[in-house]
GUGUSE-881438 format. One record per atom (N, C-alpha, C): residue number from 1; atom name; y, z, x negated. Coordinates in pm, whole numbers. Each point is the difference from the previous one (the first is absolute). Example, Ala and Ser with C-alpha at 12.3 -4.5 7.8 and 13.67 -1.06 7.14 Angstrom:
residues 2
atom nr = 1&atom = N&py = -569&pz = 780&px = -1319
atom nr = 1&atom = CA&py = 119&pz = 0&px = 89
atom nr = 1&atom = C&py = 120&pz = 0&px = -90
atom nr = 2&atom = N&py = 105&pz = -72&px = 35
atom nr = 2&atom = CA&py = 119&pz = 6&px = -82
atom nr = 2&atom = C&py = 109&pz = 73&px = 77
end
This chain:
residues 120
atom nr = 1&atom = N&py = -1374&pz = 2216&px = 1885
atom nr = 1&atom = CA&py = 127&pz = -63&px = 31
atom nr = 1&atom = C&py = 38&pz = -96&px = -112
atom nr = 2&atom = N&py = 52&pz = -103&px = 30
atom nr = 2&atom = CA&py = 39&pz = -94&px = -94
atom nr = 2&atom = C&py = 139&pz = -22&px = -23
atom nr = 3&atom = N&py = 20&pz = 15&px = -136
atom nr = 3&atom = CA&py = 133&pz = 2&px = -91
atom nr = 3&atom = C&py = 71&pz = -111&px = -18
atom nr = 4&atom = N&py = 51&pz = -55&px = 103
atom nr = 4&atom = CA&py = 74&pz = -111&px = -27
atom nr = 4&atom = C&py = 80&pz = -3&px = -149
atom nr = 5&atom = N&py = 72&pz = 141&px = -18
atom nr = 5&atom = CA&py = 85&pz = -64&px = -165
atom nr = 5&atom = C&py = -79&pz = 5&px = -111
atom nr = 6&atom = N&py = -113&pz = 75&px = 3
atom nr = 6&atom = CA&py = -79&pz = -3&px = -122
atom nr = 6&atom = C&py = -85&pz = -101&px = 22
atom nr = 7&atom = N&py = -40&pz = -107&px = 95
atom nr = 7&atom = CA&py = -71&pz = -76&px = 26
atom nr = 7&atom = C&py = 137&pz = -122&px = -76
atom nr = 8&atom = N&py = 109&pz = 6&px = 65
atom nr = 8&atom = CA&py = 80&pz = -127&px = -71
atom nr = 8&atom = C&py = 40&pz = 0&px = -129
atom nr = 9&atom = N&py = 9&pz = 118&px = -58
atom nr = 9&atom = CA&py = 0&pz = 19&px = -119
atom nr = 9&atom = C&py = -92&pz = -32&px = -105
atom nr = 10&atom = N&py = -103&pz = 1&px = 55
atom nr = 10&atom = CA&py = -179&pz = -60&px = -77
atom nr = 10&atom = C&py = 35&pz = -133&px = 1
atom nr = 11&atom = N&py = 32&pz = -28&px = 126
atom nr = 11&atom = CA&py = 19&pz = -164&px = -4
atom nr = 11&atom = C&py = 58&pz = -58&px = -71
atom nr = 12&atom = N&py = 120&pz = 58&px = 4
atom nr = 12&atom = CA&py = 107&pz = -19&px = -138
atom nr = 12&atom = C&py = -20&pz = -50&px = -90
atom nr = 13&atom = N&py = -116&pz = 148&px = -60
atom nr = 13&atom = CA&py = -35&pz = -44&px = -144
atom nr = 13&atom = C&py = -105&pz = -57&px = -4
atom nr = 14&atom = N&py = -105&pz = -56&px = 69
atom nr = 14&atom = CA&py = -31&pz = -147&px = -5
atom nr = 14&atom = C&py = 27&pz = -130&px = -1
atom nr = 15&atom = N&py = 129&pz = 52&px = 84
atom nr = 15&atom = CA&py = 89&pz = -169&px = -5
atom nr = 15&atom = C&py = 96&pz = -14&px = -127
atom nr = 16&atom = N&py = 28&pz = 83&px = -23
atom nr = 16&atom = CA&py = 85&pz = -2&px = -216
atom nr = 16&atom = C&py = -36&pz = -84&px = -36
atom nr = 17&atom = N&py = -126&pz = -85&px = -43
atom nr = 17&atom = CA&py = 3&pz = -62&px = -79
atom nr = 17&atom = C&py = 48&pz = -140&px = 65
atom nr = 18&atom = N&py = -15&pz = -24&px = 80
atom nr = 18&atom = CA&py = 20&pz = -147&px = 109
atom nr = 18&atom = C&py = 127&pz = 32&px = 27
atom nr = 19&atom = N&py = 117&pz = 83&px = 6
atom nr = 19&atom = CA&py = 127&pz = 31&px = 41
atom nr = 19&atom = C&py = 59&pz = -45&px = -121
atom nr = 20&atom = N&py = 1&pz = 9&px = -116
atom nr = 20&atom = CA&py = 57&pz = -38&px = -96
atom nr = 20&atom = C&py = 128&pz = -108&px = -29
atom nr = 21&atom = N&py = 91&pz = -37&px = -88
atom nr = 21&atom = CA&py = 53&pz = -159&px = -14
atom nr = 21&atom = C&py = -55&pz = -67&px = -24
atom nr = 22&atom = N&py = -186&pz = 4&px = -65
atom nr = 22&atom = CA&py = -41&pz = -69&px = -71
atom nr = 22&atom = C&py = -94&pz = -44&px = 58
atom nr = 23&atom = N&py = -58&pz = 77&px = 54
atom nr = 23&atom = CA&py = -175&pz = -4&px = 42
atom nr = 23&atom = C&py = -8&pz = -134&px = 77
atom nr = 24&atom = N&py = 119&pz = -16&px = 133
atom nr = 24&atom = CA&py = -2&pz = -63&px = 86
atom nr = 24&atom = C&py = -42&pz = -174&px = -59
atom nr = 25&atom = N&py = 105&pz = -4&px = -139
atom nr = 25&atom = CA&py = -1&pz = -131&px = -72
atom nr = 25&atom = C&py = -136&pz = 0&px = -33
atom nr = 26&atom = N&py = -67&pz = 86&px = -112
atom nr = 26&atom = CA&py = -144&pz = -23&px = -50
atom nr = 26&atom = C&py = -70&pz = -32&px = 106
atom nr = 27&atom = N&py = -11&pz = 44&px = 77
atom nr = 27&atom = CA&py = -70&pz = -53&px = 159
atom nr = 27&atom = C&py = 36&pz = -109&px = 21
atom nr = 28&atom = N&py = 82&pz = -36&px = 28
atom nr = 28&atom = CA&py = 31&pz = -152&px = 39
atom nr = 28&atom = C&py = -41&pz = -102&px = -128
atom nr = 29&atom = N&py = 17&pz = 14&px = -114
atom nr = 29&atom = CA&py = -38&pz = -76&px = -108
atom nr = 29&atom = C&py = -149&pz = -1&px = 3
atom nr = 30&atom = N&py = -70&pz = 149&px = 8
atom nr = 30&atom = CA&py = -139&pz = -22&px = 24
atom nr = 30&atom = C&py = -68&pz = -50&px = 91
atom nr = 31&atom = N&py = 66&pz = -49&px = 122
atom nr = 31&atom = CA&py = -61&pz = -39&px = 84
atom nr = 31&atom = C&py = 0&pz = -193&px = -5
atom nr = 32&atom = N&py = 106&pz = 14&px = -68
atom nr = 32&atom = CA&py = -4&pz = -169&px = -48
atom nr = 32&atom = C&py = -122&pz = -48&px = -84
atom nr = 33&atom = N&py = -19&pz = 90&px = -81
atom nr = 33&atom = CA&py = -97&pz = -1&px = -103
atom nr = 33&atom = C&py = -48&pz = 104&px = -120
atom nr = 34&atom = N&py = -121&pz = 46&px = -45
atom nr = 34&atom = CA&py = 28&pz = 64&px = -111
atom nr = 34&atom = C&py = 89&pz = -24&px = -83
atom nr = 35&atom = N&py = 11&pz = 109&px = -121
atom nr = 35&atom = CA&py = 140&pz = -63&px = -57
atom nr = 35&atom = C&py = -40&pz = 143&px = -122
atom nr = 36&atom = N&py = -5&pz = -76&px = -150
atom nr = 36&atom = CA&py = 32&pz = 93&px = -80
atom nr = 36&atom = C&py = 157&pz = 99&px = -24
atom nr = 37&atom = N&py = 4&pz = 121&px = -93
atom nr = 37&atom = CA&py = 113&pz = 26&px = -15
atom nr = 37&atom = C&py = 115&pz = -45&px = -9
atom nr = 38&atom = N&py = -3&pz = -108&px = -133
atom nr = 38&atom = CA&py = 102&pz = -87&px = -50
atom nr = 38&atom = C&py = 33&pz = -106&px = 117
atom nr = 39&atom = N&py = -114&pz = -32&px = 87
atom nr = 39&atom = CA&py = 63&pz = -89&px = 124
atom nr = 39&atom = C&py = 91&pz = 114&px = 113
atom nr = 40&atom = N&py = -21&pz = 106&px = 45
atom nr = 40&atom = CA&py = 51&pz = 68&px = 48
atom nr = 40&atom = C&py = 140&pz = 88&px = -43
atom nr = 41&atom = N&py = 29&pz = -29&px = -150
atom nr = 41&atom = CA&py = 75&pz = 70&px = -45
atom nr = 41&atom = C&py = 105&pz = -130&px = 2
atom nr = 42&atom = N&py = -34&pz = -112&px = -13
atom nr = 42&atom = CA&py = 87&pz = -139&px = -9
atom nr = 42&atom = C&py = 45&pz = -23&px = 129
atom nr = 43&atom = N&py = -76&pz = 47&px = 62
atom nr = 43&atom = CA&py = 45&pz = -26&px = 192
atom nr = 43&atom = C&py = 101&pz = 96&px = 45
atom nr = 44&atom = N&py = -27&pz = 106&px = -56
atom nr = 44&atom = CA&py = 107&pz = 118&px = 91
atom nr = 44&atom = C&py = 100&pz = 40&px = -78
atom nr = 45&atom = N&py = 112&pz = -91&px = -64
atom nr = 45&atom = CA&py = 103&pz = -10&px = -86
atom nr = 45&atom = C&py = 78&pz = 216&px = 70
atom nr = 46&atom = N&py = 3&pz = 8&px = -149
atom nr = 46&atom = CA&py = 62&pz = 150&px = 19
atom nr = 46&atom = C&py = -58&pz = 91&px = 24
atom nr = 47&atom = N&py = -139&pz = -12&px = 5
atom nr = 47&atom = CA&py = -98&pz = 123&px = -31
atom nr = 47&atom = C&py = -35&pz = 28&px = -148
atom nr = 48&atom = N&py = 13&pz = 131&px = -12
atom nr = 48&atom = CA&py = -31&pz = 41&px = -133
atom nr = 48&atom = C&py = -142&pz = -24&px = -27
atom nr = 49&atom = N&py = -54&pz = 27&px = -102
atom nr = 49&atom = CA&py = -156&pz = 21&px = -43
atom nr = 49&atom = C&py = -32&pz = 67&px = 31
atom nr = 50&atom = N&py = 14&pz = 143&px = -46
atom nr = 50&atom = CA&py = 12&pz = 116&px = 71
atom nr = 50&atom = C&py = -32&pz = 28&px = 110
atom nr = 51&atom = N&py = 119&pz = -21&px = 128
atom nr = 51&atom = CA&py = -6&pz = -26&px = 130
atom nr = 51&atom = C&py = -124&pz = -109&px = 108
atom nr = 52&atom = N&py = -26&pz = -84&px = -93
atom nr = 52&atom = CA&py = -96&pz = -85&px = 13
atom nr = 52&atom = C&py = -141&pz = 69&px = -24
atom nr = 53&atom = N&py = 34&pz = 46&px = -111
atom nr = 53&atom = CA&py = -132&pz = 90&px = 2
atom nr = 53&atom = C&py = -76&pz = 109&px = 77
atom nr = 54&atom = N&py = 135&pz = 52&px = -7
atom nr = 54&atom = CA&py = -55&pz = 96&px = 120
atom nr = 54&atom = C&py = 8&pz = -15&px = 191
atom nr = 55&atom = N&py = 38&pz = -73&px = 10
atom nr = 55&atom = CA&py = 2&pz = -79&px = 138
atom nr = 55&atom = C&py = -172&pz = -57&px = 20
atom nr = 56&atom = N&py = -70&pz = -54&px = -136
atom nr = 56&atom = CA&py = -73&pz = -81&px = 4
atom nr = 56&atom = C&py = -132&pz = 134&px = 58
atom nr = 57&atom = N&py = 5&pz = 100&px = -117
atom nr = 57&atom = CA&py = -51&pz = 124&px = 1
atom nr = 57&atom = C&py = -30&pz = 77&px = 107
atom nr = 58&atom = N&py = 89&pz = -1&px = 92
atom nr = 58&atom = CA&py = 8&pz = 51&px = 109
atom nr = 58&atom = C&py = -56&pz = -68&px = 153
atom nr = 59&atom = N&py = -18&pz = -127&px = -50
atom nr = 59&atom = CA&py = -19&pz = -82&px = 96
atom nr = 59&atom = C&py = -145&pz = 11&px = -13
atom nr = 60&atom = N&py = -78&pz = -18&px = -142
atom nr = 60&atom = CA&py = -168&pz = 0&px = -18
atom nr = 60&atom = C&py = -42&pz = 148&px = -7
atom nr = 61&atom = N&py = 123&pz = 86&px = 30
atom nr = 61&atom = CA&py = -61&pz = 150&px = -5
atom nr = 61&atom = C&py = -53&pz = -14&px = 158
atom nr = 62&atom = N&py = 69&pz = -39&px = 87
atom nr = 62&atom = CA&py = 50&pz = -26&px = 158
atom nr = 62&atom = C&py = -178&pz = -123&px = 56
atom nr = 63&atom = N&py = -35&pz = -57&px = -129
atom nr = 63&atom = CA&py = -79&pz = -70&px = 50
atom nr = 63&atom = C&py = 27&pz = -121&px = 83
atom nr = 64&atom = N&py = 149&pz = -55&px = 10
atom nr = 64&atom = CA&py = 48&pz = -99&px = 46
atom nr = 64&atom = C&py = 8&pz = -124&px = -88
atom nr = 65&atom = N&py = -24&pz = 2&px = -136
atom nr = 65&atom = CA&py = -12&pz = -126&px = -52
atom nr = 65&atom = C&py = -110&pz = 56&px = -118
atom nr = 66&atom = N&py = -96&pz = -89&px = -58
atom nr = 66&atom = CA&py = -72&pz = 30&px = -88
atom nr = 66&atom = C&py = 36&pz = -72&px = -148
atom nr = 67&atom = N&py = -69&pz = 31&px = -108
atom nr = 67&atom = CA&py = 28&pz = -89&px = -113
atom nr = 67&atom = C&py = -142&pz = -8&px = -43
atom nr = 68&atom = N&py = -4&pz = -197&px = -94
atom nr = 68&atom = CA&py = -153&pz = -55&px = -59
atom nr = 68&atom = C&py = 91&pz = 2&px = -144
atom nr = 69&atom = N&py = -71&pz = 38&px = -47
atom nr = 69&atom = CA&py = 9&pz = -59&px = -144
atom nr = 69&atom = C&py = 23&pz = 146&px = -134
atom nr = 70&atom = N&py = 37&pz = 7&px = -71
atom nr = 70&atom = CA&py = 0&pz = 69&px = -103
atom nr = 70&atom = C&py = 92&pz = -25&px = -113
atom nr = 71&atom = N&py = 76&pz = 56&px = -39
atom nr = 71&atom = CA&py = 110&pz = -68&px = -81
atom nr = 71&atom = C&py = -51&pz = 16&px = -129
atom nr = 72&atom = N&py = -94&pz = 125&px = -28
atom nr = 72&atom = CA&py = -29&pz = 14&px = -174
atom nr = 72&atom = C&py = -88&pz = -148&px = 2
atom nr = 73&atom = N&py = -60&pz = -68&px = 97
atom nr = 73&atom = CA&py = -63&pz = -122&px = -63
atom nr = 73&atom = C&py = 101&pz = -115&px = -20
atom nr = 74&atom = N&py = 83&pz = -12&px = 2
atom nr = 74&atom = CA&py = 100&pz = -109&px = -24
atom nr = 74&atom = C&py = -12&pz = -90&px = 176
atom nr = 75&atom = N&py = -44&pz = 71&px = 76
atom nr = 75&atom = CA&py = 48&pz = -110&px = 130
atom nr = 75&atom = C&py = 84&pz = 84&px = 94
atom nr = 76&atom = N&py = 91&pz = -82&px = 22
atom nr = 76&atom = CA&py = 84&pz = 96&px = 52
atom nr = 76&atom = C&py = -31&pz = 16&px = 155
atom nr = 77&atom = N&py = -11&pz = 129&px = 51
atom nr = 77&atom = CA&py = 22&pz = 88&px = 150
atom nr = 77&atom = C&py = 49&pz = -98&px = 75
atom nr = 78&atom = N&py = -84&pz = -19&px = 110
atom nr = 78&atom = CA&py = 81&pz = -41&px = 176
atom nr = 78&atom = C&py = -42&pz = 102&px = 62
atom nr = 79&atom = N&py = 115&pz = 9&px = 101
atom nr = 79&atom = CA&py = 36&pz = 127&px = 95
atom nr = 79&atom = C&py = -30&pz = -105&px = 99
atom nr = 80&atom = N&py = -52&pz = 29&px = 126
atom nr = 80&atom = CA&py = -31&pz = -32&px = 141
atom nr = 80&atom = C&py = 26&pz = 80&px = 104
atom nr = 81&atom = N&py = 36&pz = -34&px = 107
atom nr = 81&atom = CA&py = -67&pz = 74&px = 129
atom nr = 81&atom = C&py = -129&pz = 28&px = 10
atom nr = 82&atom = N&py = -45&pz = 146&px = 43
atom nr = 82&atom = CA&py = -104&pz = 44&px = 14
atom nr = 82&atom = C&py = 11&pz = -35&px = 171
atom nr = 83&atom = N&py = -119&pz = 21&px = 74
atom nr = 83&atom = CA&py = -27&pz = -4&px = 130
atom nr = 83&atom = C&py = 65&pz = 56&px = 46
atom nr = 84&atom = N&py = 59&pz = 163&px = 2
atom nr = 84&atom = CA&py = 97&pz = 64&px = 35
atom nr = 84&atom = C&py = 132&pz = -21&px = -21
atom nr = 85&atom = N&py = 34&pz = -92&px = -111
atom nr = 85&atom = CA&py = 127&pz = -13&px = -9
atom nr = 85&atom = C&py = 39&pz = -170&px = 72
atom nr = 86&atom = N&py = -84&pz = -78&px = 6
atom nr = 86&atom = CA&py = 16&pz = -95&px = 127
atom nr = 86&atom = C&py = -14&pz = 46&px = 99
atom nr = 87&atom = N&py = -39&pz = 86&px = 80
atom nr = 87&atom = CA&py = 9&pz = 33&px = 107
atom nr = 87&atom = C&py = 90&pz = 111&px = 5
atom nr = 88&atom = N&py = 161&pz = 9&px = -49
atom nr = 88&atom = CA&py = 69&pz = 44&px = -13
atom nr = 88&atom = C&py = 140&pz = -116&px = -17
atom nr = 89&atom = N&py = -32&pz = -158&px = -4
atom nr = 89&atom = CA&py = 87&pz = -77&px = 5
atom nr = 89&atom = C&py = 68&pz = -57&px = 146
atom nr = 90&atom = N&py = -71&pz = 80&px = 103
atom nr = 90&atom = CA&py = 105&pz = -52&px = 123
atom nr = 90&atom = C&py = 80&pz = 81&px = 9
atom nr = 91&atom = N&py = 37&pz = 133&px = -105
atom nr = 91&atom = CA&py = 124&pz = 109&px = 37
atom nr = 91&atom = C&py = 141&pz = -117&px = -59
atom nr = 92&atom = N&py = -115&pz = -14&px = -101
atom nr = 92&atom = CA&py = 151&pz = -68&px = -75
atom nr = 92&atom = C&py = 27&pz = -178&px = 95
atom nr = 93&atom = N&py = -66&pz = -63&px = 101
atom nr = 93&atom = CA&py = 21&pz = -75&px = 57
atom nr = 93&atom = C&py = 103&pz = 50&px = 93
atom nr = 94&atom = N&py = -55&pz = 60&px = 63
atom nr = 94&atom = CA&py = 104&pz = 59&px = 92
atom nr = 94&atom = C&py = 123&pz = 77&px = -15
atom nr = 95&atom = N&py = 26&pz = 39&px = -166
atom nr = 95&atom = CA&py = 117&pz = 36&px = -20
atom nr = 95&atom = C&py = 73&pz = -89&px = -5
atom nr = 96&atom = N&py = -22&pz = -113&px = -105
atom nr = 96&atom = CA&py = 30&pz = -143&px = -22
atom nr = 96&atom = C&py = 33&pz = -103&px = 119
atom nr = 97&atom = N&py = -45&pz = 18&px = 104
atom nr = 97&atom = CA&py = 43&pz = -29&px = 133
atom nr = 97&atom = C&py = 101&pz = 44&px = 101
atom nr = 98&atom = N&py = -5&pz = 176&px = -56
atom nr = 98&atom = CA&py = 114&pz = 66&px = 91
atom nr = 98&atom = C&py = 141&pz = -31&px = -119
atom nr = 99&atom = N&py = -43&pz = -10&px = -144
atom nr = 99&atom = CA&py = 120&pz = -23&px = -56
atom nr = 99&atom = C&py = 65&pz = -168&px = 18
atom nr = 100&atom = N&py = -64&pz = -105&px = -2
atom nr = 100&atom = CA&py = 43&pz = -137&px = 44
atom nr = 100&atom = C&py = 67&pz = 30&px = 142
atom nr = 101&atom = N&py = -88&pz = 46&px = 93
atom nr = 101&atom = CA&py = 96&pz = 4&px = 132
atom nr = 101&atom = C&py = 129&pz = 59&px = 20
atom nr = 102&atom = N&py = 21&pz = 81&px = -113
atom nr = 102&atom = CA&py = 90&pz = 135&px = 36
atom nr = 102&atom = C&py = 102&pz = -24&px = -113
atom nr = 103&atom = N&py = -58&pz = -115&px = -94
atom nr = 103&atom = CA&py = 138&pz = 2&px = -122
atom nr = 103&atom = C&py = 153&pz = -31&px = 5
atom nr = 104&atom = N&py = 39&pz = -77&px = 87
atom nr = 104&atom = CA&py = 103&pz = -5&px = 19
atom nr = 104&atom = C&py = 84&pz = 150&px = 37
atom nr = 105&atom = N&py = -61&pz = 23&px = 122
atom nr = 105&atom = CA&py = 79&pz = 147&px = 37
atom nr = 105&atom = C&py = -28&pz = 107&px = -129
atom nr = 106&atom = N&py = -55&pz = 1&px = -66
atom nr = 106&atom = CA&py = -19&pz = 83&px = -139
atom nr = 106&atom = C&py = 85&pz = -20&px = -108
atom nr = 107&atom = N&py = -1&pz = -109&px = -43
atom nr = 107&atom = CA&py = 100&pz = -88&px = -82
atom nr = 107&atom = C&py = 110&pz = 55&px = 81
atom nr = 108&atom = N&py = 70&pz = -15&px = 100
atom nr = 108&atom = CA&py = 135&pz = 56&px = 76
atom nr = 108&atom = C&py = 18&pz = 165&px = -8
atom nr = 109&atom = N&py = -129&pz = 13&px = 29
atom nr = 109&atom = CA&py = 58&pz = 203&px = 2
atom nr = 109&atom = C&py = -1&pz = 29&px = -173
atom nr = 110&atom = N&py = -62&pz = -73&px = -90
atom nr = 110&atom = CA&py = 43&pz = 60&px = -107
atom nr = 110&atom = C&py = 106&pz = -98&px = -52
atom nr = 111&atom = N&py = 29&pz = -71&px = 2
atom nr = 111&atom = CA&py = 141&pz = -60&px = 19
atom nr = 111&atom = C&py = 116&pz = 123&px = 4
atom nr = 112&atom = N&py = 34&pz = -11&px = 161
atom nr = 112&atom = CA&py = 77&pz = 123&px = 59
atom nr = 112&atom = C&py = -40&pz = 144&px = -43
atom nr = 113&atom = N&py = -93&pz = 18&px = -22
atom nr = 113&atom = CA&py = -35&pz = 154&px = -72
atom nr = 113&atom = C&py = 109&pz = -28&px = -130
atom nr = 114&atom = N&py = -38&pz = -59&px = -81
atom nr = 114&atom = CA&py = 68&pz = -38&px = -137
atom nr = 114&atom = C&py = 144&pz = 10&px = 5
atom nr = 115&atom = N&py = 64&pz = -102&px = 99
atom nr = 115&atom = CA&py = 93&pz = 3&px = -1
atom nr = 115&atom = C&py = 81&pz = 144&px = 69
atom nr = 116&atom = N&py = -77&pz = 89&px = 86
atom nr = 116&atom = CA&py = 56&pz = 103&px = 45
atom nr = 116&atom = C&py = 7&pz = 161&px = -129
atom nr = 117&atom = N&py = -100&pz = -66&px = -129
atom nr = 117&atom = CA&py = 3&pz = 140&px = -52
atom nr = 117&atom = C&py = -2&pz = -26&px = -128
atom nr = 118&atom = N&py = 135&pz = -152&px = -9
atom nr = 118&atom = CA&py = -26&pz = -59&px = -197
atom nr = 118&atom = C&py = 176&pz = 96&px = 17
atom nr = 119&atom = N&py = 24&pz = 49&px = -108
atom nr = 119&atom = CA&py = 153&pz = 53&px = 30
atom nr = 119&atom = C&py = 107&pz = -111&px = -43
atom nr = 120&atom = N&py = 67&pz = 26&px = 66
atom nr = 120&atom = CA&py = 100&pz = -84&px = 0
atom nr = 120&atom = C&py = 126&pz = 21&px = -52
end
């Protein structure tokens, strides 16, 4: 018999690392182009190092983006899409699509959300 909640729950935690605030951006930056740290850390204003780091970590644990290079030699690391992690860029098309179509009415309910629960 098959376990639907322990089956969505696995899923879950495969999808963690791609669910993130962050991941979604490194994906999209990587898909523009490789891109060392310091280019990725200059792009996503308000990510920590830290946070960057381990976003990055999680993503080449995941096998969705790879890294060339070696930092003890003085050249610095590019991060890429691996094969699996481009063929993981039409989720984020299609989010990016349902959010353009749908922004206005979004922009309005959190609008009115706001205004129904700022105290007054």
């Amino acid at each position: 018999m098959h376990n639907k909640k322990a089956d969505d729950l696995r899923l879950r935690e495969l999808a963690l690392p791609l669910l993130g605030k962050w991941a979604p951006f490194i994906l999209i930056l990587l898909a523009e182009k490789p891109r060392n740290f310091a280019d990725l850390e200059r792009e996503m204003s308000g990510i920590s190092r830290k946070v960057l780091t381990e976003n990055l970590a999680n993503l080449l644990s995941y096998g969705i983006i790879e890294k060339e290079g070696q930092t003890s030699n003085g050249f610095p690391v590019y991060y890429h899409l691996s094969d699996l992690g481009k063929s993981s860029l039409f989720i984020l098309d299609t989010i990016k699509a349902w959010l353009r179509d749908n922004e206005a009415e979004i922009i309005e309910n959190r609008r009115r959300w706001e205004a129904n629960t700022t105290p007054k």
